[in-house]
C-alpha positions as CSV (number, residue, x, y, z in Angstrom):
1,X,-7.6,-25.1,-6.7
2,X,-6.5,-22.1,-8.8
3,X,-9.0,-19.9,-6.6
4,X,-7.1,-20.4,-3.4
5,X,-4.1,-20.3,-4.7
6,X,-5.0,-16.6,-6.5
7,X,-6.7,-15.9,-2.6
8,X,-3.8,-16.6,-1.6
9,X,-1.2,-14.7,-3.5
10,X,-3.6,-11.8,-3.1
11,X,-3.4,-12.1,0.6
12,X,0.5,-12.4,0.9
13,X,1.1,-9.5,-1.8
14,X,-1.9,-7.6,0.2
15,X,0.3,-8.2,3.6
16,X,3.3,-7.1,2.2
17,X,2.2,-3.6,0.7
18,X,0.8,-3.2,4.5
19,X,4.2,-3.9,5.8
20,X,5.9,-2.1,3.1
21,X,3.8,1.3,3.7
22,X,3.8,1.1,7.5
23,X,7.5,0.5,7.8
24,X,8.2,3.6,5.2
25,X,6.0,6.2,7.0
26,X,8.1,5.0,10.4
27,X,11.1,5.5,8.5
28,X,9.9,9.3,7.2
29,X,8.8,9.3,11.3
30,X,12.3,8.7,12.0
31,X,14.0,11.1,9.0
32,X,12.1,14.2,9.7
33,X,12.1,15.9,13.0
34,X,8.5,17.7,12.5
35,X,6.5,15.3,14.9
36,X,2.8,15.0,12.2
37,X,1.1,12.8,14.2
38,X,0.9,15.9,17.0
39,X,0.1,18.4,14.3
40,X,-2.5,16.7,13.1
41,X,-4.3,15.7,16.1
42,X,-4.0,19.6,17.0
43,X,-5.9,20.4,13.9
44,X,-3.4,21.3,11.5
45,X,-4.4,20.8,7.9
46,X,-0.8,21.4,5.8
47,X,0.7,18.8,8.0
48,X,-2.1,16.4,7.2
49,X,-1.7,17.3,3.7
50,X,2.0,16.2,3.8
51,X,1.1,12.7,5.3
52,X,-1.8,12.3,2.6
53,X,0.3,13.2,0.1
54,X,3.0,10.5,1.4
55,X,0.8,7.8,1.8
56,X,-0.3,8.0,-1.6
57,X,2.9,8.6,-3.2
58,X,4.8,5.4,-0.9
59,X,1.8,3.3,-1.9
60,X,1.8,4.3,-5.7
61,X,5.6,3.1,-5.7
62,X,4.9,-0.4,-3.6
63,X,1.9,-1.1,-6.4
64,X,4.1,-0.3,-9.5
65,X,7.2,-2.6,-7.8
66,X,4.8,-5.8,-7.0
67,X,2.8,-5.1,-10.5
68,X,5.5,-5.3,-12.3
69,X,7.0,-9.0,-13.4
């Protein structure tokens, strides 16, 4: 019984950091005018730079808020 219910925290914390990172690069979508999805698909590497480098920093912040009691 413990199992599942660790399965299942792990699963509704795992859907929320999903949530949590898709809706903030939509919001940096929104924010800044540069259209990145364009650039990158053209081949340009500092744009795809700047989304790596957000995705890592949005999900470093959503995994120090749910570790954290």
């Amino acid at each position: 019984m413990i199992i599942l219910e660790r399965v299942a925290s792990t699963a509704g914390w795992t859907v929320l950091a999903v949530l949590l990172l898709y809706g903030s690069v939509r919001l940096f979508d929104l924010i800044d005018p540069i259209d990145y999805r364009a650039e990158v698909r053209k081949g340009n590497l500092a744009a795809a730079l700047i989304v790596a480098a957000l995705l890592i920093a949005i999900a470093a912040i959503i995994i120090a808020v749910i570790i954290t009691p």
